[in-house]
PANULO-796069 format. One record per residue (C-alpha): x, y, z; residue in one letter. Coordinates in nm, 2 decimals, always signed. Example, Ala and Ser with C-alpha at 12.3 -4.5 7.8 and 13.67 -1.06 7.14 Angstrom:
2
{east=+1.23&north=-0.45&up=+0.78&res=A}
{east=+1.37&north=-0.11&up=+0.71&res=S}
END
This chain:
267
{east=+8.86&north=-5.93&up=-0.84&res=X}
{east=+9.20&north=-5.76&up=-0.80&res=X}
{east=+9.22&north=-5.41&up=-0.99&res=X}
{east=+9.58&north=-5.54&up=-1.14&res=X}
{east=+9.35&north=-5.79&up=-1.36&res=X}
{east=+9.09&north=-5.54&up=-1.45&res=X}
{east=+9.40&north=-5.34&up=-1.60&res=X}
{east=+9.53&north=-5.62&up=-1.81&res=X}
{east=+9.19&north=-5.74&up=-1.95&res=X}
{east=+9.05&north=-5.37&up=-2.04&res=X}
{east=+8.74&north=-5.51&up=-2.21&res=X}
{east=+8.63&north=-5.73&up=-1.90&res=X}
{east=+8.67&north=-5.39&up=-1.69&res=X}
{east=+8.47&north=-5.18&up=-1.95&res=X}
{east=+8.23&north=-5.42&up=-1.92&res=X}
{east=+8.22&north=-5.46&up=-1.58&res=X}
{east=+8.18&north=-5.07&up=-1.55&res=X}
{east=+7.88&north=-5.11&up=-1.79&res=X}
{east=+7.69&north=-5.36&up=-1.60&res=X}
{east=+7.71&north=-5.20&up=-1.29&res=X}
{east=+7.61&north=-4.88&up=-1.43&res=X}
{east=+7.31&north=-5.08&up=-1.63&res=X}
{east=+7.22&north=-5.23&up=-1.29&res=X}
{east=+7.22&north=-4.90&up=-1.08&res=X}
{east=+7.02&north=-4.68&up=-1.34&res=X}
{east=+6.74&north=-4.93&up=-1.41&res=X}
{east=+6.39&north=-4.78&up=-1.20&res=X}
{east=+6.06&north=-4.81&up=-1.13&res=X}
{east=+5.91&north=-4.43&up=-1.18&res=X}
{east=+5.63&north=-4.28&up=-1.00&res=X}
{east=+5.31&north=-4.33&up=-1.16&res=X}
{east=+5.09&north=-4.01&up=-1.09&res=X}
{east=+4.77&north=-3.91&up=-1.19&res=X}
{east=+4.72&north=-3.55&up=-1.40&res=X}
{east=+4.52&north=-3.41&up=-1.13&res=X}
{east=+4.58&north=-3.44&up=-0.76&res=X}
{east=+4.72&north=-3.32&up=-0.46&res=X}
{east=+5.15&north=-3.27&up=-0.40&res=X}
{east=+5.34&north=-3.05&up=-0.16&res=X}
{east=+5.52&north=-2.72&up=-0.31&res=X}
{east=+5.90&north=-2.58&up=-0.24&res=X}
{east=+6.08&north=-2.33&up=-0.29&res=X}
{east=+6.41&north=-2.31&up=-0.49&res=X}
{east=+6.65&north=-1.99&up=-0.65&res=X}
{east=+6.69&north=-2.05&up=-1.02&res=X}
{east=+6.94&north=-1.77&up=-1.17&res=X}
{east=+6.72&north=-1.58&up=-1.46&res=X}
{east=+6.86&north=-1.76&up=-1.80&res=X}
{east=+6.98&north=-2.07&up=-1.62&res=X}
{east=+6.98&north=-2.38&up=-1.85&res=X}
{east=+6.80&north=-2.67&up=-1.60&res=X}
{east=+6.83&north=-3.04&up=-1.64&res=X}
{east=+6.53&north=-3.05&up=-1.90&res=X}
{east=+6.77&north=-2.86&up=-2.16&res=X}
{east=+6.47&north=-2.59&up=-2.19&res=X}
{east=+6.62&north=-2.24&up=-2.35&res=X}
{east=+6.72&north=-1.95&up=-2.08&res=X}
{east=+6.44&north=-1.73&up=-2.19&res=X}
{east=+6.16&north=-1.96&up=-2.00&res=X}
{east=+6.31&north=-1.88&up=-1.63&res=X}
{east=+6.12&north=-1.56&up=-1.77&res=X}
{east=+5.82&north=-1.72&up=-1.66&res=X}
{east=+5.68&north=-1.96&up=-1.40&res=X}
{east=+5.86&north=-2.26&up=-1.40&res=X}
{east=+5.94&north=-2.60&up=-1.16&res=X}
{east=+6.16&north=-2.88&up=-1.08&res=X}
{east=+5.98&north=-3.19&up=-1.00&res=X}
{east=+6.05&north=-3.45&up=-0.80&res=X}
{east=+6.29&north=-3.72&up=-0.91&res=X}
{east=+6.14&north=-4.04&up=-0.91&res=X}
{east=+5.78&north=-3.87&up=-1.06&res=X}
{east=+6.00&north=-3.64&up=-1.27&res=X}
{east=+6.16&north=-3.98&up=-1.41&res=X}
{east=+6.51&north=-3.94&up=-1.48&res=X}
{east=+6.85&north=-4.00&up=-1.26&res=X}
{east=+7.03&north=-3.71&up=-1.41&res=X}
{east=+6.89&north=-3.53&up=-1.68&res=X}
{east=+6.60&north=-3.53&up=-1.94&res=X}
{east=+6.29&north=-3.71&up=-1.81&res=X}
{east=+5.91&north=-3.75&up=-1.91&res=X}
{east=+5.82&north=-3.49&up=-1.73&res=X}
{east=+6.00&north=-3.20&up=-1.90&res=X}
{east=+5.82&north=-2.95&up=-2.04&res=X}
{east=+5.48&north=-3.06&up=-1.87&res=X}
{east=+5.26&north=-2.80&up=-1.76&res=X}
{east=+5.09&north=-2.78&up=-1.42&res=X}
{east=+4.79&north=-2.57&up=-1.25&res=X}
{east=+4.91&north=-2.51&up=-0.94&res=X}
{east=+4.64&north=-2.39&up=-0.61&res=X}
{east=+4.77&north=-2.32&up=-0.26&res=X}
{east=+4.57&north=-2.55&up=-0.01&res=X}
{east=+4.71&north=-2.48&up=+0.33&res=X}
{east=+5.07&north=-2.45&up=+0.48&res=X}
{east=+5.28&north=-2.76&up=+0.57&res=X}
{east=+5.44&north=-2.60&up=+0.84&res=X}
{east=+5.35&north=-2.32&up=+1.13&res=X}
{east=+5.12&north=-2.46&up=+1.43&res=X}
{east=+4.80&north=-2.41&up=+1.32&res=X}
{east=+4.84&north=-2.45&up=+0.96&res=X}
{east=+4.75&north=-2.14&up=+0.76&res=X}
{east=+4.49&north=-2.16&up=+0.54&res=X}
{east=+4.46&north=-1.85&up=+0.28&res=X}
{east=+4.12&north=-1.64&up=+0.31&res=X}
{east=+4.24&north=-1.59&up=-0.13&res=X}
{east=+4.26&north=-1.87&up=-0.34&res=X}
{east=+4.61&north=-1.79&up=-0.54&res=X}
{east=+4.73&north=-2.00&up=-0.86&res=X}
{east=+4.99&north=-2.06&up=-1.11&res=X}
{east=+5.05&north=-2.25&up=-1.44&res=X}
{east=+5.42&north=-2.34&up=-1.43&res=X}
{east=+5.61&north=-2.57&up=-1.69&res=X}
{east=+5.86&north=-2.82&up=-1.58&res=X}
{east=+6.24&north=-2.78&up=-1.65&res=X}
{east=+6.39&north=-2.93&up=-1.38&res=X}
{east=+6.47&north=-3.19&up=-1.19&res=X}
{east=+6.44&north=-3.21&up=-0.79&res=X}
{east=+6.67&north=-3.48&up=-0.64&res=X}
{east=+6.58&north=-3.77&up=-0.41&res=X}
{east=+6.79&north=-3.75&up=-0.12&res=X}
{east=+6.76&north=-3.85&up=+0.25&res=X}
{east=+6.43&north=-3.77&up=+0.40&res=X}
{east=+6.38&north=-3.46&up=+0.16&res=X}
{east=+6.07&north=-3.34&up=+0.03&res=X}
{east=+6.17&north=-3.45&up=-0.33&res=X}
{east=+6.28&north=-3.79&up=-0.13&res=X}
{east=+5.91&north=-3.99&up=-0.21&res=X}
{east=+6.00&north=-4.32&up=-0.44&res=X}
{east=+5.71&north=-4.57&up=-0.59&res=X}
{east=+5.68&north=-4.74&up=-0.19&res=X}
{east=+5.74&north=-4.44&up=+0.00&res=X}
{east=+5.57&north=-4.10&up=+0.04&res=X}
{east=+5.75&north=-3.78&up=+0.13&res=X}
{east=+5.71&north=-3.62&up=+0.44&res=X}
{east=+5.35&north=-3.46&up=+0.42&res=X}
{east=+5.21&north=-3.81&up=+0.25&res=X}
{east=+5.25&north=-3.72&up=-0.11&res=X}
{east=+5.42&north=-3.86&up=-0.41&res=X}
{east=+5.47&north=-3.54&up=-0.59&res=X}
{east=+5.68&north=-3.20&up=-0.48&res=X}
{east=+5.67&north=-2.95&up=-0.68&res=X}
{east=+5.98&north=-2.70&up=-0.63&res=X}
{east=+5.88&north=-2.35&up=-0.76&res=X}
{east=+6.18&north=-2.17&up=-0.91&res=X}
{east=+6.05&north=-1.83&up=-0.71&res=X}
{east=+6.09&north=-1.54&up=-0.64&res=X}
{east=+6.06&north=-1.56&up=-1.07&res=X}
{east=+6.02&north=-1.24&up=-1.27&res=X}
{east=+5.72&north=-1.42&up=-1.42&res=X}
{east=+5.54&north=-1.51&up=-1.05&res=X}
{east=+5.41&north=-1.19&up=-0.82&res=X}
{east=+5.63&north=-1.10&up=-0.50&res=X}
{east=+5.42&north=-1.15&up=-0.28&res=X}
{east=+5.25&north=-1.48&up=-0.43&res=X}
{east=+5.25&north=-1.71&up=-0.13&res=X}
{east=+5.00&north=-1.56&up=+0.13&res=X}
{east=+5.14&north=-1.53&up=+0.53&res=X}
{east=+5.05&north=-1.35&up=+0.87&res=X}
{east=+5.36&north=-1.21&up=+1.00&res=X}
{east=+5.13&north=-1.13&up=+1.32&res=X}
{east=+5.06&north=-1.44&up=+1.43&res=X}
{east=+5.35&north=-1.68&up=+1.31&res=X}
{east=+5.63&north=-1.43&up=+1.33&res=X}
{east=+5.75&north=-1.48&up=+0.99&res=X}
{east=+5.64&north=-1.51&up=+0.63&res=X}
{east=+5.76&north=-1.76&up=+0.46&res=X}
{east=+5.66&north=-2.14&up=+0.50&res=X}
{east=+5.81&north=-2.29&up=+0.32&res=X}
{east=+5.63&north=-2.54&up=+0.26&res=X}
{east=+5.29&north=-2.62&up=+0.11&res=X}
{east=+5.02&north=-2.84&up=+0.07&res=X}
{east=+4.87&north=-2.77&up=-0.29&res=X}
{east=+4.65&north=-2.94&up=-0.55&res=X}
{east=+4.76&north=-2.98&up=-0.94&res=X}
{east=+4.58&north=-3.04&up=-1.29&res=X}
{east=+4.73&north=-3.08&up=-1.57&res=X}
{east=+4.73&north=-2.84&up=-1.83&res=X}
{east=+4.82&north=-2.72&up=-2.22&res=X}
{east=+5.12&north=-2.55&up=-2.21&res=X}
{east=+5.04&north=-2.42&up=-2.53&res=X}
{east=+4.69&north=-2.26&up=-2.43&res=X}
{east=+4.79&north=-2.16&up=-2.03&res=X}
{east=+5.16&north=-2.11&up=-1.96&res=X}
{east=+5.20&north=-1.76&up=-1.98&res=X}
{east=+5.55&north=-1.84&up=-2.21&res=X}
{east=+5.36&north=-2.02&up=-2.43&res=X}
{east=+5.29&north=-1.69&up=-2.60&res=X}
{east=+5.66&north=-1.62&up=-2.65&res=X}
{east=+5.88&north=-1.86&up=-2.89&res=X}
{east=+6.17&north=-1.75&up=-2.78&res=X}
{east=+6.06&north=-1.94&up=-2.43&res=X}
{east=+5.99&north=-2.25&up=-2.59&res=X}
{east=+6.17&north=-2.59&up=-2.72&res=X}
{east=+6.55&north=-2.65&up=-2.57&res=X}
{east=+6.89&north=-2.59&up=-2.67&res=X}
{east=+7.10&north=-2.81&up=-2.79&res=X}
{east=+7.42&north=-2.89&up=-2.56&res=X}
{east=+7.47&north=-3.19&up=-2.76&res=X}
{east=+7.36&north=-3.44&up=-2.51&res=X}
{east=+7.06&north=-3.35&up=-2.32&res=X}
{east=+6.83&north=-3.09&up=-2.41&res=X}
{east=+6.46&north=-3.21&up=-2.42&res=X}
{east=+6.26&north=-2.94&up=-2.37&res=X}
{east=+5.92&north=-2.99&up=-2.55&res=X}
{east=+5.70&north=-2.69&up=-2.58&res=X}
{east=+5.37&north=-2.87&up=-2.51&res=X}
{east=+5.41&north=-3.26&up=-2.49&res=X}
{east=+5.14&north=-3.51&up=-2.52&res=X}
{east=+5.28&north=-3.82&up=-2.42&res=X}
{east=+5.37&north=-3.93&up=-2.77&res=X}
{east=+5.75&north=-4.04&up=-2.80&res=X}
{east=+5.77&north=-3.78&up=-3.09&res=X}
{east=+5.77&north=-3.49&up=-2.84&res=X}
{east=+5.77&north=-3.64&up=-2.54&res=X}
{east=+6.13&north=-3.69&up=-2.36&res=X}
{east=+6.19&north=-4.06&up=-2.31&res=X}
{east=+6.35&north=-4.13&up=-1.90&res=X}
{east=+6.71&north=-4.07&up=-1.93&res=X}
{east=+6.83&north=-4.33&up=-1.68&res=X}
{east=+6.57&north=-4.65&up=-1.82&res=X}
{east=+6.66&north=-4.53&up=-2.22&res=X}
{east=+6.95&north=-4.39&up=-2.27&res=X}
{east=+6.80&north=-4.29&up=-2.58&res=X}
{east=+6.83&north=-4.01&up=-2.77&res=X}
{east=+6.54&north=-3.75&up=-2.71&res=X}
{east=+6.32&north=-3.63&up=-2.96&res=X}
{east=+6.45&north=-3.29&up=-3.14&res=X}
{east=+6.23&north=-2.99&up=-2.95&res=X}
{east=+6.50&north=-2.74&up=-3.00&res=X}
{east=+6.34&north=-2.42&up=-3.19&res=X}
{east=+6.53&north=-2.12&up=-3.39&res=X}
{east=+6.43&north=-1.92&up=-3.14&res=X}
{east=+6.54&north=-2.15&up=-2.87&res=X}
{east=+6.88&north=-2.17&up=-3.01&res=X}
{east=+6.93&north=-1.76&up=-3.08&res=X}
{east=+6.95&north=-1.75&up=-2.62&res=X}
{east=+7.28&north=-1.61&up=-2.59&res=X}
{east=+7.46&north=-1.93&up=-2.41&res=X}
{east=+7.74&north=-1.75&up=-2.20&res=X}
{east=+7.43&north=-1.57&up=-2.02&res=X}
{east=+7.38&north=-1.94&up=-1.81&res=X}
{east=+7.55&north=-2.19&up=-1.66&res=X}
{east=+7.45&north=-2.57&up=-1.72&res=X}
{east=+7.34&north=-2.78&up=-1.49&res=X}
{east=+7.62&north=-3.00&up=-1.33&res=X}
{east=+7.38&north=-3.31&up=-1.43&res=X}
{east=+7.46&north=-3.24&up=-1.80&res=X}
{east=+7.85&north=-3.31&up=-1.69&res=X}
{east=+7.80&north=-3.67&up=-1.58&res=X}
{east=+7.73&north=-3.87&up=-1.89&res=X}
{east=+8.03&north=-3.72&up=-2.10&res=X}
{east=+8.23&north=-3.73&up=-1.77&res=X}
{east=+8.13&north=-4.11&up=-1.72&res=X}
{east=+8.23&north=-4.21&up=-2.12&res=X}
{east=+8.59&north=-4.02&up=-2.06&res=X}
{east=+8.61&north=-4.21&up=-1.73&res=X}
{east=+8.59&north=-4.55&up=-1.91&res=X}
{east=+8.81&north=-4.46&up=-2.25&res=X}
{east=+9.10&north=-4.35&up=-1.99&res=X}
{east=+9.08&north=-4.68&up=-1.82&res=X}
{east=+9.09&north=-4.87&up=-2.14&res=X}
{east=+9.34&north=-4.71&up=-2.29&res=X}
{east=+9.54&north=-4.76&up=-1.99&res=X}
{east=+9.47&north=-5.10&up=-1.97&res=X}
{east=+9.66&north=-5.14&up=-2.33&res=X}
{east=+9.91&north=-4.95&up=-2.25&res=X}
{east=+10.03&north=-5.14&up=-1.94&res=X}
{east=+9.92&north=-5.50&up=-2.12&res=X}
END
């Protein structure tokens, strides 16, 4: 199909666009149970940052995660998994020869308000037929160091491995109330989303209901349920910077109009 026939014939190129874009998006999510084993990450997260999940700025206040992309179930922004919260153990390390295994048993509650993306042979890479490198379905990817999460929260022995960071861990997860464990719960201002006009699905404790529960982005295309707050919309905005995934459906929609509108103009 020649690109000089898509011009003239703007409606068979919009809707060529469409199905491709239909056909690319459509997935088969992780299914994951609420208590089991994962591997843990670490990622910076810049204090105030608005995430994928839409949460407000105030929650990077506190412990929070990106989750893995096909159990976190979303392409590019909102998924069912936003706003989940997680009990989160330290098992052993992934990496140093002999694994580490803490003499403490360390914990944290985070909430979910990002997303980690499949890539390559990544630890956020596992799909619904393949695991990631350490077996598991599930990474976690703690937004640390975090105001709300203790410096020196991940154990080591400098001694013997010669550094003291990991990396990498094997961990086991339950899940929780946010409402009645997150330690933001207790702050409102740290709760709900804010409404960028497009994405923001941040649900302060969902239950798997589609009234406060966001649908997946990609498979939808819906319109999320409205968890935005007062308090959630009093953040000051210019204090973050939204996430680049928030940019591609609005991005996408001018793409095609241009393309339309040029095909009229030139027929």
């Amino acid at each position: 199909m020649s690109l000089s026939f898509l011009v003239h014939t703007p409606r068979l190129w919009l809707v060529f666009l469409l199905s491709v874009s239909s056909a690319t998006l459509a997935t088969e999510w992780i299914d994951y149970p609420d208590d089991g084993t994962a591997t843990l990450t670490h990622y910076t997260l810049p204090e105030g940052y608005i995430a994928a999940c839409g949460c407000t700025g105030a929650s990077t206040l506190y412990p929070t995660v990106a989750m893995s992309q096909y159990a976190y179930g979303s392409s590019t922004a909102y998924g069912p998994a936003c706003g989940r919260c997680f009990n989160i153990t330290l098992l052993n390390s992934y990496t140093g020869t002999p694994p580490f295994i803490p003499n403490v048993t360390k914990s944290v509650v985070v909430k979910v308000i990002d997303l980690c993306p499949v890539g390559g042979a990544g630890w956020c890479s596992a799909t619904p037929d393949k695991p990631n490198p350490s077996g598991q379905y599930i990474n976690f990817d703690l937004s640390w160091p975090s105001a709300g999460i203790p410096d020196d929260f991940f154990p080591s022995d400098e001694a013997l491995y010669g550094y003291t960071d990991f990396g990498v861990w094997n961990v086991s997860y339950q899940s929780v109330d946010c409402l009645q464990n997150w330690a933001g719960a207790k702050h409102p201002a740290a709760l709900g989303s804010v409404d960028d006009g497009s994405s923001a699905c941040c649900p302060a404790n969902p239950t798997g209901s589609a009234n406060d529960t966001c649908p997946s982005f990609s498979d939808d295309n819906g319109i999320p349920p409205d968890t935005t707050t007062s308090d959630a919309t009093s953040v000051i905005w210019g204090g973050s910077t939204p996430s680049f995934r928030h940019a591609l459906l609005p991005l996408y929609s001018l793409f095609v109009l241009c393309f339309n509108c040029l095909g009229y103009l030139v027929g």
